[in-house]
C-alpha positions as CSV (number, residue, x, y, z in Angstrom):
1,X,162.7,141.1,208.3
2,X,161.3,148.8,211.9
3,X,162.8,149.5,209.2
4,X,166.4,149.1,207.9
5,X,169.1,151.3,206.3
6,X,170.1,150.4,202.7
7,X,170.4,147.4,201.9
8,X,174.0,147.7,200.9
9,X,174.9,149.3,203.7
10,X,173.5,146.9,206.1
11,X,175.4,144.2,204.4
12,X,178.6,146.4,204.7
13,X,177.7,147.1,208.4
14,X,177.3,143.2,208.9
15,X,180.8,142.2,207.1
16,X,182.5,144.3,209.6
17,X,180.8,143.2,212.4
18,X,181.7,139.8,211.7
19,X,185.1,140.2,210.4
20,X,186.0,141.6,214.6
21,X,183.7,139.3,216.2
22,X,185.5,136.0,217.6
23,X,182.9,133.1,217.0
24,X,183.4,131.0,220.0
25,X,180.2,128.8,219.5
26,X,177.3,128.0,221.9
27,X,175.1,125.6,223.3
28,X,174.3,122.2,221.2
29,X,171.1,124.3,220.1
30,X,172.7,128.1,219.3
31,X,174.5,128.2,216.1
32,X,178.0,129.9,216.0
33,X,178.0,133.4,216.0
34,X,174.5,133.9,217.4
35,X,173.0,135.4,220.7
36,X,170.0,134.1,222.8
37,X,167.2,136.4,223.0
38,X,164.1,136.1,224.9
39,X,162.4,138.8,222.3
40,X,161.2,138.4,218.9
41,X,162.7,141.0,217.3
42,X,160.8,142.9,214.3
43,X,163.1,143.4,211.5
44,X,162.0,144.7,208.0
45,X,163.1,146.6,205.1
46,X,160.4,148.7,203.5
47,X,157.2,148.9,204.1
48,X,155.1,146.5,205.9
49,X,151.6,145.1,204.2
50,X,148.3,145.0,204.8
51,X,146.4,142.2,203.7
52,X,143.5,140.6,204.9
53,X,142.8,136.5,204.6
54,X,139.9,137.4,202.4
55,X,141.9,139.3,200.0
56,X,145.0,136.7,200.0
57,X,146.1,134.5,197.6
58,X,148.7,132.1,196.9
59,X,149.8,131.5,193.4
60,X,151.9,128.9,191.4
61,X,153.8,129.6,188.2
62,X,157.1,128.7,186.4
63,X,157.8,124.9,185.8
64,X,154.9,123.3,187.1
65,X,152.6,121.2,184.6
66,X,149.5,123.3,186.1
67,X,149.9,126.9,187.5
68,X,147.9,126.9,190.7
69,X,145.3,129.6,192.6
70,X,144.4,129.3,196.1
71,X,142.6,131.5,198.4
72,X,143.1,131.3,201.8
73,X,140.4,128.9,203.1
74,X,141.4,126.9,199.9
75,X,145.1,126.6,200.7
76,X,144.2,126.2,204.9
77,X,142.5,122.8,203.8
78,X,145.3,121.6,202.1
79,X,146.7,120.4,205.7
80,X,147.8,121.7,209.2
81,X,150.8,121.2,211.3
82,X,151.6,122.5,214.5
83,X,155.3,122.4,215.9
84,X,157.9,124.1,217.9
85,X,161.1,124.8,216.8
86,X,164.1,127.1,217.1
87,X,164.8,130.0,215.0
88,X,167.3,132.1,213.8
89,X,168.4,135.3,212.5
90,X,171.0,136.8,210.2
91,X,171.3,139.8,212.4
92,X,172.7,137.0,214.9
93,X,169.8,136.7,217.4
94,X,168.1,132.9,217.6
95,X,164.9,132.2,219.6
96,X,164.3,129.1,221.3
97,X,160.9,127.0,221.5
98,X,158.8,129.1,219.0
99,X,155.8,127.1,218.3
100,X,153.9,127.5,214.7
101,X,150.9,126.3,213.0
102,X,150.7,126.3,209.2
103,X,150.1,124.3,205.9
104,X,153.4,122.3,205.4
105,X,155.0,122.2,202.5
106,X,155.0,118.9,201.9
107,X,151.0,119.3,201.3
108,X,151.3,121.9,199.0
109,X,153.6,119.8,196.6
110,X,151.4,117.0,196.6
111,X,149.0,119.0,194.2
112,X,151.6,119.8,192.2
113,X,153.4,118.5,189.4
114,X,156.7,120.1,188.9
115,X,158.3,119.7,185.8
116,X,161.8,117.9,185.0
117,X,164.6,120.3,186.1
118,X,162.2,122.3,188.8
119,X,165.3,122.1,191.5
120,X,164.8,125.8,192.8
121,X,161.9,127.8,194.3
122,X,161.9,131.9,194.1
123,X,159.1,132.5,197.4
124,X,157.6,135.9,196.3
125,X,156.0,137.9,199.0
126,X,153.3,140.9,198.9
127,X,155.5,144.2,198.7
128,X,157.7,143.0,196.2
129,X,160.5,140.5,198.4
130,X,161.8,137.7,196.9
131,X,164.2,134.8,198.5
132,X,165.5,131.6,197.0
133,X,165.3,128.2,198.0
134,X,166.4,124.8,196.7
135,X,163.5,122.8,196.2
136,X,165.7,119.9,198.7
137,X,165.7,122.0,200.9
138,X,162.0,122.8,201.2
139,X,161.3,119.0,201.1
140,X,162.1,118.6,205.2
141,X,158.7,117.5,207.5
142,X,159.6,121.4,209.7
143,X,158.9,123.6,206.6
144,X,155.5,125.5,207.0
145,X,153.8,127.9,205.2
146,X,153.1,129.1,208.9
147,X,149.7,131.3,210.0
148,X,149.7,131.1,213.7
149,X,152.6,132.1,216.4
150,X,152.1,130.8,219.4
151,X,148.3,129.8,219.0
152,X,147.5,133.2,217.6
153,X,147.1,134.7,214.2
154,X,150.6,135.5,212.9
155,X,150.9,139.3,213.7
156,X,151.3,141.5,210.6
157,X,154.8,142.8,211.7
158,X,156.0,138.9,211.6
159,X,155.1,138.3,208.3
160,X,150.9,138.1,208.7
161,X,148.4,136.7,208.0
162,X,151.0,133.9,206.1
163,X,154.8,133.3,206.1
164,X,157.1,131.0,205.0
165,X,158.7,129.1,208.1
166,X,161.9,127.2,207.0
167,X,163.6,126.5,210.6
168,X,166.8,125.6,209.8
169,X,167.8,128.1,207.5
170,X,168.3,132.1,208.2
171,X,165.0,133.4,208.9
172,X,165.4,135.7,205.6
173,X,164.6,132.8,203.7
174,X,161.4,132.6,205.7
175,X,159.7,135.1,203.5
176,X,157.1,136.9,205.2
177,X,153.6,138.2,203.3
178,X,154.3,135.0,201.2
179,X,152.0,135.3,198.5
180,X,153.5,132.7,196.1
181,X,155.6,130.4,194.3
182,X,157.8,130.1,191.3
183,X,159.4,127.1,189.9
184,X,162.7,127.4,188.1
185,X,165.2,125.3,186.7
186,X,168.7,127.2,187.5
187,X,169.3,129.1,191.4
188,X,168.0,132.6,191.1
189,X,169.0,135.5,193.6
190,X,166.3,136.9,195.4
191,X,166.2,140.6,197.4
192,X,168.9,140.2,199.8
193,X,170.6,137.6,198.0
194,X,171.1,140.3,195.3
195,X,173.1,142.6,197.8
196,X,175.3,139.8,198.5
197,X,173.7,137.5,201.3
198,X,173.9,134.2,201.0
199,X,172.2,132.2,197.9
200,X,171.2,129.0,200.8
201,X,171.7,130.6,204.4
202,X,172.7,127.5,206.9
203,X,173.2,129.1,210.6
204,X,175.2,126.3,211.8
205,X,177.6,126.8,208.5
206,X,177.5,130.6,209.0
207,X,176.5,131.0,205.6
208,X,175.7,134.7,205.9
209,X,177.1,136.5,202.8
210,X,178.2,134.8,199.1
């Protein structure tokens, strides 16, 4: 998500500037409140990682009958999808037409057997960020585990070399540096859930903050 102030304060900052901002809607594609931007913006709190395809992983734990271990090439032959799509921000810029190449998620749940109850995801990332997810809502044929922007290796400062990609949500919940998975049977604030954001993040219901 250059680097942010507090995270506190950036939710405080954002309250007020939607509390005085009149949302008058958009276009059949822009969700209310947002601004069309020809830029793709680098947003981030913290520092950004390094990590190389060779030393990634992607792991599986929590309610699952088998915890899972892939490395890269491992989890690239589970399947690939390319797609265009729009995106959008918190921060209340959207992007039109980005187009993505990644595993979907529907591939990765086929080798899985979650266990009764397993209705939430926690997507943890290298460098510590969490996000939440319900599983539903991770179930849609547009949700990627994306590794390529625009025919290209996903840059590092956009959440390279792997990132979730869950279109229709806040791109928070698109957790860059994904590194893994945990099931879990009750809704579990992630990072900037925890300072107040939103626990699902629908742009076209505004759901910015809880």
């Amino acid at each position: 998500m250059g680097n942010f102030w507090d995270p506190l304060q950036r939710v405080t900052r954002l309250k007020r500037a939607d509390a005085g901002r009149e949302h008058t809607g958009g276009t059949d594609r822009l969700p209310p409140g947002q601004v069309l931007t020809l830029k793709f913006p680098v947003l981030t709190f913290g520092e950004t990682p390094s990590i190389t395809p060779e030393s990634w992983r992607f792991q599986v734990w929590g309610l699952v009958e088998e915890p899972k271990d892939w490395s890269w090439n491992e989890f690239l032959a589970l399947g690939k999808q390319t797609q265009t799509c729009d995106i959008h921000c918190v921060t209340r810029w959207s992007k039109f037409d980005t187009t993505w190449t990644g595993v979907p998620f529907k591939a990765v749940i086929e080798q899985l057997r979650p266990k009764p109850g397993a209705d939430f995801v926690l997507f943890h990332s290298y460098g510590g960020y969490t996000t939440n997810v319900p599983l539903a809502q991770l179930l849609r044929d547009d949700v990627l585990f994306a590794y390529e922007y625009d025919s290209q290796p996903l840059p590092r400062e956009h959440g390279g070399p792997m990132r979730g990609l869950l279109p229709h949500l806040y791109l928070w919940k698109s957790a860059k540096w994904v590194r893994g998975m945990e099931f879990m049977s009750q809704d579990r604030p992630g990072f900037w859930e925890m300072y107040g954001y939103h626990m699902l993040g629908g742009p076209w219901d505004e759901q910015r903050f809880s």
